[in-house]
PQR file with spaces between the fields and no chain letter, atoms N, CA, C, O and H, PARSE charges and radii, in Angstrom:
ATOM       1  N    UNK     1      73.063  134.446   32.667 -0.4000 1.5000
ATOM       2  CA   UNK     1      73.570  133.468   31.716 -0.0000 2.0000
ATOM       3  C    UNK     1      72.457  132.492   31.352  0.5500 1.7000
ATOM       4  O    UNK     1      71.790  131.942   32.227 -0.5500 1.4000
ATOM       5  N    UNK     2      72.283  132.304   30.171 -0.4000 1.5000
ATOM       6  CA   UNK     2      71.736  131.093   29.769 -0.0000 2.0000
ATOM       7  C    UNK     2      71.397  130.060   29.897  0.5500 1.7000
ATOM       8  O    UNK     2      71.590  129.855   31.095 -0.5500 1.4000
ATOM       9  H    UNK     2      72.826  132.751   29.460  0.4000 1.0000
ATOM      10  N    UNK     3      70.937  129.063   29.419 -0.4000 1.5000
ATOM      11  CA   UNK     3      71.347  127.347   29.538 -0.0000 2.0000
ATOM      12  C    UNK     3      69.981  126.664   28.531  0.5500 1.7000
ATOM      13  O    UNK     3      68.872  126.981   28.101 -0.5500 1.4000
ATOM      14  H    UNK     3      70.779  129.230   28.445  0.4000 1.0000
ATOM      15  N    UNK     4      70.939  125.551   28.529 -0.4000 1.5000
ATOM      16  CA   UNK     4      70.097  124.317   27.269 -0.0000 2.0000
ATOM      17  C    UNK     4      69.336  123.890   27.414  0.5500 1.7000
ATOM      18  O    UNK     4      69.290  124.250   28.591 -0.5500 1.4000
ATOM      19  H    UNK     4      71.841  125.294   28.878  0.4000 1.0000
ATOM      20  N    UNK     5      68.379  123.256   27.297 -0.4000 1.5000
ATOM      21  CA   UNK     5      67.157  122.746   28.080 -0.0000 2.0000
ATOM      22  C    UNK     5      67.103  121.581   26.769  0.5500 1.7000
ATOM      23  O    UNK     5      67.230  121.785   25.562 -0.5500 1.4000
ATOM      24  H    UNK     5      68.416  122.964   26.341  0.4000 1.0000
ATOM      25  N    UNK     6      66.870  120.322   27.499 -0.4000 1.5000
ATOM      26  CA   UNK     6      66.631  118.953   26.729 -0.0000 2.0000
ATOM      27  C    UNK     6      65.239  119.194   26.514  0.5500 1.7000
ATOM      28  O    UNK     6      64.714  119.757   27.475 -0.5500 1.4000
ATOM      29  H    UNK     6      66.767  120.156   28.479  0.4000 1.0000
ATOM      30  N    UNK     7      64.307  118.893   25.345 -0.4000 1.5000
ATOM      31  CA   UNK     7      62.923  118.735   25.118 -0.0000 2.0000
ATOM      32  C    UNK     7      63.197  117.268   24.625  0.5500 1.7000
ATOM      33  O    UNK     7      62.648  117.110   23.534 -0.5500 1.4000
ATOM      34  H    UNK     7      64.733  118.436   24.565  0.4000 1.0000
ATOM      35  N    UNK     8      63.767  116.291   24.994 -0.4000 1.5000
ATOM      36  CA   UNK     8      63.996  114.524   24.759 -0.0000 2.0000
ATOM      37  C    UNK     8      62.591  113.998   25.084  0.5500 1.7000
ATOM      38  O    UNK     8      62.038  113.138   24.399 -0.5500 1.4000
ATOM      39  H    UNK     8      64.213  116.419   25.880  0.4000 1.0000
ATOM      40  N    UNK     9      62.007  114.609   26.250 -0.4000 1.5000
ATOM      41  CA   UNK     9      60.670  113.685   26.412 -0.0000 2.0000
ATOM      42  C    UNK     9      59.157  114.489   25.831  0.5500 1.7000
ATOM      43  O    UNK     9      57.977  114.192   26.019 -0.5500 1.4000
ATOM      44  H    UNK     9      62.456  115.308   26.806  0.4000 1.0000
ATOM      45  N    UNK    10      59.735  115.497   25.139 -0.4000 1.5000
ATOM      46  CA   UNK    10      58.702  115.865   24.281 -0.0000 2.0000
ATOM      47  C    UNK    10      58.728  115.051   22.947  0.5500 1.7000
ATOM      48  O    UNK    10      57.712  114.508   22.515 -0.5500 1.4000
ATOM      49  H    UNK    10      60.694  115.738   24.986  0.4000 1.0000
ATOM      50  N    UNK    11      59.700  115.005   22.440 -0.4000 1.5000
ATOM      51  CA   UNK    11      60.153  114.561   21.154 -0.0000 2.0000
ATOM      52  C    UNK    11      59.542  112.876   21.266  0.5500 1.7000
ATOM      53  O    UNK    11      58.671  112.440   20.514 -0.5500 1.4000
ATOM      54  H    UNK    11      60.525  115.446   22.791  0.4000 1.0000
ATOM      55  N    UNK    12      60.199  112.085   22.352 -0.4000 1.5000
ATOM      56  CA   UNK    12      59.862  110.737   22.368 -0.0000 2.0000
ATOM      57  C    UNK    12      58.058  110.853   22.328  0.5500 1.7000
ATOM      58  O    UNK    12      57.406  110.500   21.345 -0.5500 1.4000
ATOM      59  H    UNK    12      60.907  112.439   22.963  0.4000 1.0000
ATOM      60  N    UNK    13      57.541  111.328   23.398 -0.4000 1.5000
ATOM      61  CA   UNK    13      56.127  111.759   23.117 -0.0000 2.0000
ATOM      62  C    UNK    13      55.468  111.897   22.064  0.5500 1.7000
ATOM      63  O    UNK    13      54.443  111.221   21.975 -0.5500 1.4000
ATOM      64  H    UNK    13      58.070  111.615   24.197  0.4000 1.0000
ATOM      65  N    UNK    14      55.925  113.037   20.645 -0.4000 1.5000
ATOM      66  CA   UNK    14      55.391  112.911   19.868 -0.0000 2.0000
ATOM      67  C    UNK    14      55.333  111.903   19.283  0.5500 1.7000
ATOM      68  O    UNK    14      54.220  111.663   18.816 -0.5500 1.4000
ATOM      69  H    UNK    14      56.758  113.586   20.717  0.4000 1.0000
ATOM      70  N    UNK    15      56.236  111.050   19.073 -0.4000 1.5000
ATOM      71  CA   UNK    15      56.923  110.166   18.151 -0.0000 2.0000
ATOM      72  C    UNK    15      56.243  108.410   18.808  0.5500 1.7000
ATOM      73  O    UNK    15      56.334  107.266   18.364 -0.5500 1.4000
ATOM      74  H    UNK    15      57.140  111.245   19.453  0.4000 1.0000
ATOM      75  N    UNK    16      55.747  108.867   19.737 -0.4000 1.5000
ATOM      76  CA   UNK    16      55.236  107.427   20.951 -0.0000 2.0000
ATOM      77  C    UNK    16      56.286  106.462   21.369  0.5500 1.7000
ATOM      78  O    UNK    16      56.091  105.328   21.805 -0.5500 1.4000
ATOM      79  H    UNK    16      55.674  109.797   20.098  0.4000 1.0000
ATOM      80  N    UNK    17      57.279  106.982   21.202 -0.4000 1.5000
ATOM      81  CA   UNK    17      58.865  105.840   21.890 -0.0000 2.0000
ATOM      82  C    UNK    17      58.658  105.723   22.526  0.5500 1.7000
ATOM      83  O    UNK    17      57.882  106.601   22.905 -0.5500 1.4000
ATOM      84  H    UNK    17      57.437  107.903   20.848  0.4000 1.0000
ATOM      85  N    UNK    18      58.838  105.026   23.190 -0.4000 1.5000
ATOM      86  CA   UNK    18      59.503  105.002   24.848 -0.0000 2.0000
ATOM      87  C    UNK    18      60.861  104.821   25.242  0.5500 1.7000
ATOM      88  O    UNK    18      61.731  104.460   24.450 -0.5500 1.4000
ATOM      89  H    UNK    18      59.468  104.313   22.882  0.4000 1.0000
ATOM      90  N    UNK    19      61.082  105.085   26.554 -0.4000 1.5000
ATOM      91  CA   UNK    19      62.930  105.227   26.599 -0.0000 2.0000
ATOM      92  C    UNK    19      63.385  103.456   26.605  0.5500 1.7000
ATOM      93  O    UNK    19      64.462  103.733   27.134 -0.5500 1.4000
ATOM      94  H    UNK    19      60.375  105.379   27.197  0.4000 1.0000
ATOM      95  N    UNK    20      63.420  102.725   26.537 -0.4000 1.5000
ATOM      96  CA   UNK    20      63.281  101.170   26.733 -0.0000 2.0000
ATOM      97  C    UNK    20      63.413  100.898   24.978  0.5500 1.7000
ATOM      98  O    UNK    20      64.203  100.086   24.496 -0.5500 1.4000
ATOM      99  H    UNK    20      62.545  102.501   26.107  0.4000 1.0000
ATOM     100  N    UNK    21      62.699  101.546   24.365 -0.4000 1.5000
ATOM     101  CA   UNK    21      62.869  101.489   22.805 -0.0000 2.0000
ATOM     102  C    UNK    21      63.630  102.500   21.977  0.5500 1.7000
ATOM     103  O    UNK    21      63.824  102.284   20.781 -0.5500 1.4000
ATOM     104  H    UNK    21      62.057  102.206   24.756  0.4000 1.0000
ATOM     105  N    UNK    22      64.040  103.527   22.535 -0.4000 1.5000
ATOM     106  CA   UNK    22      64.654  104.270   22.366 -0.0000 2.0000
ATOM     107  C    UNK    22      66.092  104.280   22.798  0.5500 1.7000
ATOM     108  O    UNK    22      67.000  104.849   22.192 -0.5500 1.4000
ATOM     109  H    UNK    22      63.883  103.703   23.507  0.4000 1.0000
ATOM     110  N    UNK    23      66.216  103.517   24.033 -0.4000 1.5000
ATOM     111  CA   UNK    23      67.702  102.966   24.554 -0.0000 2.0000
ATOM     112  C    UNK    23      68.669  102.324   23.448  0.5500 1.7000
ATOM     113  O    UNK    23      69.731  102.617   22.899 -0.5500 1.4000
ATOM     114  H    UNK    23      65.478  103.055   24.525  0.4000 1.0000
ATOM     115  N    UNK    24      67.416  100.955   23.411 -0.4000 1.5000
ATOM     116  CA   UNK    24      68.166   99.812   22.428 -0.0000 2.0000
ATOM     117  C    UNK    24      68.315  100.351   20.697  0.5500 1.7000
ATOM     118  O    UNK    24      68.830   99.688   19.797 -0.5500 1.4000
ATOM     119  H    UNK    24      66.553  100.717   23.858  0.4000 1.0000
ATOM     120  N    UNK    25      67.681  101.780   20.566 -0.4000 1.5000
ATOM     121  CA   UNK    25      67.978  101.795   18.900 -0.0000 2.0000
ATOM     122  C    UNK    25      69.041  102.455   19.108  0.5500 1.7000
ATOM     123  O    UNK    25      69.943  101.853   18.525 -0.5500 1.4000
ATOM     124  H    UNK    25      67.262  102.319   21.297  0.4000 1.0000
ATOM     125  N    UNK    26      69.585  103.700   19.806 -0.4000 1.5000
ATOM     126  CA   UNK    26      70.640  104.606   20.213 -0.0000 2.0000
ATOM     127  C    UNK    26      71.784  103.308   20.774  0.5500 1.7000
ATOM     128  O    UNK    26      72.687  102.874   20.058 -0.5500 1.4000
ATOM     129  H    UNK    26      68.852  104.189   20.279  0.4000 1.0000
ATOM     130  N    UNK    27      71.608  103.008   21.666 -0.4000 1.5000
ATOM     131  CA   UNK    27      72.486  101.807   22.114 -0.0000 2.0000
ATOM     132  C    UNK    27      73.203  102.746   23.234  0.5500 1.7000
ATOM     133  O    UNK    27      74.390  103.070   23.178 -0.5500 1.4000
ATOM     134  H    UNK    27      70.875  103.361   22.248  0.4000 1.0000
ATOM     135  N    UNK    28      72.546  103.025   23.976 -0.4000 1.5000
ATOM     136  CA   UNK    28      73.081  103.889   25.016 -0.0000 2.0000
ATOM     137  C    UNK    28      71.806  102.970   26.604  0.5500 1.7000
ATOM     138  O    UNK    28      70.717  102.543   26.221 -0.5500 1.4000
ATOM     139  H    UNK    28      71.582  102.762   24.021  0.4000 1.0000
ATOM     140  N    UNK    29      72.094  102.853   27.824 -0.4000 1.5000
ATOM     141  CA   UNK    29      71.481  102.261   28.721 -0.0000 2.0000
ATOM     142  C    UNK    29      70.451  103.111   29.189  0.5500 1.7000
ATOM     143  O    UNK    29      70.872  104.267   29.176 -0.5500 1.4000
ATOM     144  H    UNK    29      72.978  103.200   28.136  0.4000 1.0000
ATOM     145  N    UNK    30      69.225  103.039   29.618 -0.4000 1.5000
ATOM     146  CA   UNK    30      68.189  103.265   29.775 -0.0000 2.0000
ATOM     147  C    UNK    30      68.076  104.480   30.772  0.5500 1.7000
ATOM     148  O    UNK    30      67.294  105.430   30.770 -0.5500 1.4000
ATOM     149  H    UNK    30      68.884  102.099   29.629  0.4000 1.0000
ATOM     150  N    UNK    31      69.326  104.078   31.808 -0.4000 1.5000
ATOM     151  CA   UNK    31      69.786  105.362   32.545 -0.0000 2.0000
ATOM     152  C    UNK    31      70.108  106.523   32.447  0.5500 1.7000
ATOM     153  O    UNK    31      69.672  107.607   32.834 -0.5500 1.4000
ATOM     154  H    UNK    31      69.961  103.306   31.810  0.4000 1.0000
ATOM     155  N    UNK    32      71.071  106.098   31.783 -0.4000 1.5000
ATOM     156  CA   UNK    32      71.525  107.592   31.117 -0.0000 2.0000
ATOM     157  C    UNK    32      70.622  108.264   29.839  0.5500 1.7000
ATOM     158  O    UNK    32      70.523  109.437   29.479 -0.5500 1.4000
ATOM     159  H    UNK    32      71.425  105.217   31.470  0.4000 1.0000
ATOM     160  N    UNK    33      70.217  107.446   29.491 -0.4000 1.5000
ATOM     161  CA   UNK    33      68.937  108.175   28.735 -0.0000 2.0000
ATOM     162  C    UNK    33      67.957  109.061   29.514  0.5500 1.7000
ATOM     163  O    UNK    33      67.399  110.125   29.248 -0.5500 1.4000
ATOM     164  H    UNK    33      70.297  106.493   29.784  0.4000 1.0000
ATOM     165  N    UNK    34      67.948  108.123   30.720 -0.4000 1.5000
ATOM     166  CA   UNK    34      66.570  108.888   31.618 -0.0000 2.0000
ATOM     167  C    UNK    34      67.467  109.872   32.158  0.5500 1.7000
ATOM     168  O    UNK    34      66.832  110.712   32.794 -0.5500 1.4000
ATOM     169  H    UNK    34      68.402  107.258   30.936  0.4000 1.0000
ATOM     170  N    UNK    35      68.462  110.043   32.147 -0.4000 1.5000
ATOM     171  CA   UNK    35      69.322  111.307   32.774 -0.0000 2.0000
ATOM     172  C    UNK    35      68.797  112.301   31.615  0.5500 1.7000
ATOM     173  O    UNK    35      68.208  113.324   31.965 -0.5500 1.4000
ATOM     174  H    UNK    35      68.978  109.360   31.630  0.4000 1.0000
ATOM     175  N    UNK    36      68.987  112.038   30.288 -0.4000 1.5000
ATOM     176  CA   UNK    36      68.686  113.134   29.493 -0.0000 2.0000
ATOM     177  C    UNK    36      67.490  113.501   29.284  0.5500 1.7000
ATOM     178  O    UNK    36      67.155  114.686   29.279 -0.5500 1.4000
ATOM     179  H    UNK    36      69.465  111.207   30.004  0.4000 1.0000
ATOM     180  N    UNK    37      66.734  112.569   29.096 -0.4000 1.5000
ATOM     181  CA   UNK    37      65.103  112.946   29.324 -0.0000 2.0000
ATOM     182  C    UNK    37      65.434  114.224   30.260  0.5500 1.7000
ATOM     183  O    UNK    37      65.751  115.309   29.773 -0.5500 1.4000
ATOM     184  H    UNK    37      67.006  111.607   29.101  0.4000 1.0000
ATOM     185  N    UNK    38      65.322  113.975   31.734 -0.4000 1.5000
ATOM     186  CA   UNK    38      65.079  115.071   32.643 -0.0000 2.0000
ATOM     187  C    UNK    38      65.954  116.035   33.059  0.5500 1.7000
ATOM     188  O    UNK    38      66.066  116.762   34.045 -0.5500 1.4000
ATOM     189  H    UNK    38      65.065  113.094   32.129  0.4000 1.0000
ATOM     190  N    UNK    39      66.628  115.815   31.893 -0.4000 1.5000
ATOM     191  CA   UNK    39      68.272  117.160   32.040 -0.0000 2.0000
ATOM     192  C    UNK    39      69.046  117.183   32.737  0.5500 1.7000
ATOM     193  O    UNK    39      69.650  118.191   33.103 -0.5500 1.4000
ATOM     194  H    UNK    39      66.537  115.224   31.091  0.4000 1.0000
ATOM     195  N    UNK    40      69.282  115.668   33.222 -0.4000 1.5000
ATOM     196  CA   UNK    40      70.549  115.947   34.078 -0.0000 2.0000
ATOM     197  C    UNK    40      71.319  115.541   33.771  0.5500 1.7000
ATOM     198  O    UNK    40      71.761  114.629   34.470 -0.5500 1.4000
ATOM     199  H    UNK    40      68.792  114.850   32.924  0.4000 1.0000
ATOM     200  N    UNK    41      71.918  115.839   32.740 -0.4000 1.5000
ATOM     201  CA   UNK    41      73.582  115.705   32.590 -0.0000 2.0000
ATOM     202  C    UNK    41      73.642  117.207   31.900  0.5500 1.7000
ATOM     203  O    UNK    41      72.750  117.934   31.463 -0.5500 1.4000
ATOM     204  H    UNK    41      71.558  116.580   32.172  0.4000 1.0000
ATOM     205  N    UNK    42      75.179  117.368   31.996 -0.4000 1.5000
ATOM     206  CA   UNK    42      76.233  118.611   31.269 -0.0000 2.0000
ATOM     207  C    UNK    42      76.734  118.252   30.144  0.5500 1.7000
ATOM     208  O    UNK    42      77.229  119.266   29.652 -0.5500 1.4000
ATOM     209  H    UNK    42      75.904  116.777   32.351  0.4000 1.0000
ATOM     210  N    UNK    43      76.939  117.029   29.196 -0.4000 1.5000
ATOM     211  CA   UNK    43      77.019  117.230   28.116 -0.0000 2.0000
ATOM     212  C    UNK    43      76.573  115.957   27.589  0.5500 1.7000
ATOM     213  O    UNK    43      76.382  114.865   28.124 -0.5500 1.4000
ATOM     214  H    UNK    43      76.537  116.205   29.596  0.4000 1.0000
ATOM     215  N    UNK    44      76.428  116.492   26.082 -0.4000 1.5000
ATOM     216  CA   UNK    44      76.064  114.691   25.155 -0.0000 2.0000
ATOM     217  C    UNK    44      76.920  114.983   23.963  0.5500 1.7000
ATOM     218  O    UNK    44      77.302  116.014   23.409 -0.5500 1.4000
ATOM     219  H    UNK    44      76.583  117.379   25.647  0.4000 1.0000
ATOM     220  N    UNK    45      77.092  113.611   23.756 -0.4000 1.5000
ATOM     221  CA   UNK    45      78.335  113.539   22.876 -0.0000 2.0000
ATOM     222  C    UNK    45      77.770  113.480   21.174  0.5500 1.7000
ATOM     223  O    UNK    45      76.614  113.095   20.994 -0.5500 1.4000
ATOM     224  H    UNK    45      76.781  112.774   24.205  0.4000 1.0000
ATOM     225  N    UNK    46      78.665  113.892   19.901 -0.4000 1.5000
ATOM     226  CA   UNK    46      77.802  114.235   18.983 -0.0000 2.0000
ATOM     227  C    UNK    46      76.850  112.981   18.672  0.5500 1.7000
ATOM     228  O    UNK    46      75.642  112.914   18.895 -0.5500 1.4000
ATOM     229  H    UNK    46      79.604  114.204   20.047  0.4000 1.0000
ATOM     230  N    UNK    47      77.822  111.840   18.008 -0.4000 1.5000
ATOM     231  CA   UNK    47      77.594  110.251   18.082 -0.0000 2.0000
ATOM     232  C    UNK    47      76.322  109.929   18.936  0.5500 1.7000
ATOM     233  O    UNK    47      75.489  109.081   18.618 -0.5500 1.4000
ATOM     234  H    UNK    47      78.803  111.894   17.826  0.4000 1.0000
ATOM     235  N    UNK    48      76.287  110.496   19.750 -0.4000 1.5000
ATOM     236  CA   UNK    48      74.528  109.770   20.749 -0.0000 2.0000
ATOM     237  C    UNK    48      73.536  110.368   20.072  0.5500 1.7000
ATOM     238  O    UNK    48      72.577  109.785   19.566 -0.5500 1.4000
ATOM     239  H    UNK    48      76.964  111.186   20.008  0.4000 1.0000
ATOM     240  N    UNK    49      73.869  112.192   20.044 -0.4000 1.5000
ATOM     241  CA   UNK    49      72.889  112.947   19.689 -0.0000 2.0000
ATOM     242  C    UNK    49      72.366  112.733   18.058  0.5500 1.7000
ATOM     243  O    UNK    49      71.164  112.918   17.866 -0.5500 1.4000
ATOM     244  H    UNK    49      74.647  112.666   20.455  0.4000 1.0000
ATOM     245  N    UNK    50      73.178  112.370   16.934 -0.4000 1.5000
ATOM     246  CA   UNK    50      73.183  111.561   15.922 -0.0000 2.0000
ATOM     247  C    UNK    50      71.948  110.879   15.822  0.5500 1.7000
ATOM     248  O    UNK    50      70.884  111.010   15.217 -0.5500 1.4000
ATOM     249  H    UNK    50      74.154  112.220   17.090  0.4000 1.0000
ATOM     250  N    UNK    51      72.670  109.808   16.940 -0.4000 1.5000
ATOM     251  CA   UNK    51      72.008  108.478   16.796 -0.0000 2.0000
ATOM     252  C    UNK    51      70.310  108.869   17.688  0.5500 1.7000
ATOM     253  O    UNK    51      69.323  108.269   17.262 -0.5500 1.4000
ATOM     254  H    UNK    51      73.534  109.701   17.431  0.4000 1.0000
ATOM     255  N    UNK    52      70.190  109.549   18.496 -0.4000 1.5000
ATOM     256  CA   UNK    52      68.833  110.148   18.544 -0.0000 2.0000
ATOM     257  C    UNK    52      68.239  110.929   17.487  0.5500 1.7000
ATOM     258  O    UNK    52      67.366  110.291   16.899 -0.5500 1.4000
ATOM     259  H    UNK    52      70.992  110.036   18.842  0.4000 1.0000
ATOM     260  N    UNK    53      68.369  111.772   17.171 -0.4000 1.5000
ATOM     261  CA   UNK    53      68.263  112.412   16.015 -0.0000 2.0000
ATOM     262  C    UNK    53      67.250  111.241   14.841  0.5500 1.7000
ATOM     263  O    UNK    53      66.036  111.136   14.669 -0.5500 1.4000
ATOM     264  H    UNK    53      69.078  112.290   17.648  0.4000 1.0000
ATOM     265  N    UNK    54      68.562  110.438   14.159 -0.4000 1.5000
ATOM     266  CA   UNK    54      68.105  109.351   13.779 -0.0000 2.0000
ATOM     267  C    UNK    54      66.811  108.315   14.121  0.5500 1.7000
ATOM     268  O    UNK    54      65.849  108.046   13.402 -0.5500 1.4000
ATOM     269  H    UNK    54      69.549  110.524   14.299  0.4000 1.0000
ATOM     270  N    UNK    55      67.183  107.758   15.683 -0.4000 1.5000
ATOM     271  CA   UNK    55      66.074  107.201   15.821 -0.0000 2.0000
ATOM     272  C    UNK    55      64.538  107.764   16.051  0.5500 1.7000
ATOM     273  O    UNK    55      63.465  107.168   16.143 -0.5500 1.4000
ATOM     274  H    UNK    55      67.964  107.976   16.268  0.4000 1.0000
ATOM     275  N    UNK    56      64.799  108.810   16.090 -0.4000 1.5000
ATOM     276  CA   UNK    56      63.582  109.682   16.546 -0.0000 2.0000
ATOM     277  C    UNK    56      62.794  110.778   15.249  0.5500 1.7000
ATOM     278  O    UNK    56      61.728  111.394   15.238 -0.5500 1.4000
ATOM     279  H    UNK    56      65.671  109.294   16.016  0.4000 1.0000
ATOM     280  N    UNK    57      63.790  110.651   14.357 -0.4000 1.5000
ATOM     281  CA   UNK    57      63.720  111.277   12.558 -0.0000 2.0000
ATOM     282  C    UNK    57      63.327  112.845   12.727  0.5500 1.7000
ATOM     283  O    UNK    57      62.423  113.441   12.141 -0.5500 1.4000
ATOM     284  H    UNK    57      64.656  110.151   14.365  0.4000 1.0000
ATOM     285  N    UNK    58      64.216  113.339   13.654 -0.4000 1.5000
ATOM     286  CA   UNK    58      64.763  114.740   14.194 -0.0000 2.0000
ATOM     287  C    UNK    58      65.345  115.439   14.203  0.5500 1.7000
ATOM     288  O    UNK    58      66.397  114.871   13.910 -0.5500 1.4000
ATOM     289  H    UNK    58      64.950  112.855   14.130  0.4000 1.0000
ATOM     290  N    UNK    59      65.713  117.061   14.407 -0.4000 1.5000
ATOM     291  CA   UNK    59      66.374  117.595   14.109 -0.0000 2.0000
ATOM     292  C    UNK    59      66.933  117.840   15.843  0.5500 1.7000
ATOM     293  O    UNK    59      66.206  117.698   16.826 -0.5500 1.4000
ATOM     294  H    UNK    59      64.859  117.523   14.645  0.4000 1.0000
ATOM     295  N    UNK    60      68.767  118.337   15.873 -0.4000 1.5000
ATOM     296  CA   UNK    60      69.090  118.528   16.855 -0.0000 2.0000
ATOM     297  C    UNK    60      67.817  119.651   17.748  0.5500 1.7000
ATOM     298  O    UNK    60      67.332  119.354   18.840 -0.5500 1.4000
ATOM     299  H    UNK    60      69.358  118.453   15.074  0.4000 1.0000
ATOM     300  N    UNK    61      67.576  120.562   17.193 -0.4000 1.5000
ATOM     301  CA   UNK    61      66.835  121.640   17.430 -0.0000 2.0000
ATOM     302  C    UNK    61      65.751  121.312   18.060  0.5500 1.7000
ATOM     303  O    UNK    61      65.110  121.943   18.900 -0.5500 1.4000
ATOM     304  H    UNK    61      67.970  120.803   16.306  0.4000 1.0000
ATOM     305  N    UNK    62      65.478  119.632   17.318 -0.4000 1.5000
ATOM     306  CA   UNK    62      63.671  119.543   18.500 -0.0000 2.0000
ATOM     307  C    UNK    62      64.108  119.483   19.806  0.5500 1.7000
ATOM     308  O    UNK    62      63.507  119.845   20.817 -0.5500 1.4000
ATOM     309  H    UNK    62      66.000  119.119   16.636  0.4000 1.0000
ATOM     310  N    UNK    63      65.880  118.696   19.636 -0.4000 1.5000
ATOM     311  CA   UNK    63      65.611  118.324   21.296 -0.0000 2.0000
ATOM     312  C    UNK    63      66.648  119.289   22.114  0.5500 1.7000
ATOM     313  O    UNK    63      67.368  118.850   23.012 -0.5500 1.4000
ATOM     314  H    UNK    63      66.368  118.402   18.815  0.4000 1.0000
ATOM     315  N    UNK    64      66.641  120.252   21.819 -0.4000 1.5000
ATOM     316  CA   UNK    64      67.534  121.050   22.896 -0.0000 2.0000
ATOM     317  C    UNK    64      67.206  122.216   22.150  0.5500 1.7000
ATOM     318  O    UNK    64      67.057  122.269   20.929 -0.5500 1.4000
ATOM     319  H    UNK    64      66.057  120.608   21.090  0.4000 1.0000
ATOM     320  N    UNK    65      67.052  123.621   23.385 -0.4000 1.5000
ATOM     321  CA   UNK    65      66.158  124.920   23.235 -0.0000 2.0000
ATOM     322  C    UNK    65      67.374  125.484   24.003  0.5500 1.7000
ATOM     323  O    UNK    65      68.238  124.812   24.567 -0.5500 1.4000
ATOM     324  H    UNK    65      67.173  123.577   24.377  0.4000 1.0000
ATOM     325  N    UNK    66      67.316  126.527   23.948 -0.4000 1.5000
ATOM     326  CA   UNK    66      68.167  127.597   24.644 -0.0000 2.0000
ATOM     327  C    UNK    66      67.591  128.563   25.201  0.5500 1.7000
ATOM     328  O    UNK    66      67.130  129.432   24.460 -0.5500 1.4000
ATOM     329  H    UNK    66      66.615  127.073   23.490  0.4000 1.0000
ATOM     330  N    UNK    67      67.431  128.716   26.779 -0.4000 1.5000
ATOM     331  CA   UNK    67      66.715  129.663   27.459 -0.0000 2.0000
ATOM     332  C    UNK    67      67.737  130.520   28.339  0.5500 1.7000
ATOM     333  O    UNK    67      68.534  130.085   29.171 -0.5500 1.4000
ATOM     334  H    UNK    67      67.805  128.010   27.380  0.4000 1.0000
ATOM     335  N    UNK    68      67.453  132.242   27.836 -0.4000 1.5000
ATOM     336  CA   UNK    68      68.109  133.273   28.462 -0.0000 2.0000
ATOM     337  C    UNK    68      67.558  133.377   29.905  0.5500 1.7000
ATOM     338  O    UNK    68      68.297  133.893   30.743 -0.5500 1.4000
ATOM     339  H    UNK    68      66.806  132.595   27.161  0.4000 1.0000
ATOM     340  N    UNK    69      66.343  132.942   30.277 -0.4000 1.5000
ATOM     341  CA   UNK    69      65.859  133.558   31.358 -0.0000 2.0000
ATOM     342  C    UNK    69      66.272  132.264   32.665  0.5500 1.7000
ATOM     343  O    UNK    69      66.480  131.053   32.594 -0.5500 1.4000
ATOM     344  H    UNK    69      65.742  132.522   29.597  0.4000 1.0000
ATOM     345  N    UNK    70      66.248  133.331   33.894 -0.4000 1.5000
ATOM     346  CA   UNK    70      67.314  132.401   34.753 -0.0000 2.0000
ATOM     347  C    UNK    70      66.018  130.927   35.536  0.5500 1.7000
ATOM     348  O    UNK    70      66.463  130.031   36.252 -0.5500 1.4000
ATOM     349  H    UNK    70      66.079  134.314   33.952  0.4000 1.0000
């Protein structure tokens, strides 16, 4: 089986955010951001991913990949 893989701290990288500036434009806490940075959570809601998207001038696609291999 599959699974999603967050590329969030590639994307902030290109873009030179940081999660601290990237928190307060999304409006989500710094934590749970850093949860997504390093993939640990099971889901994100559309509204966040949006609002990243947005602050980051992205497509869902930069930040989540889909890998078959285990």
């Amino acid at each position: 089986m599959g699974r999603i893989i967050l590329r969030l701290d590639r994307v902030m990288a290109d873009r030179k955010m940081s999660l601290n500036e990237l928190a307060e434009k999304v409006g989500v806490s710094n934590v749970n951001l850093s949860k997504m940075k390093t993939g640990k959570i099971s889901a994100i809601r559309f509204s966040t991913l949006e609002a990243i998207c947005e602050a980051l001038e992205c497509q869902p696609g930069d930040i989540l990949e889909y890998s078959n291999e285990e």
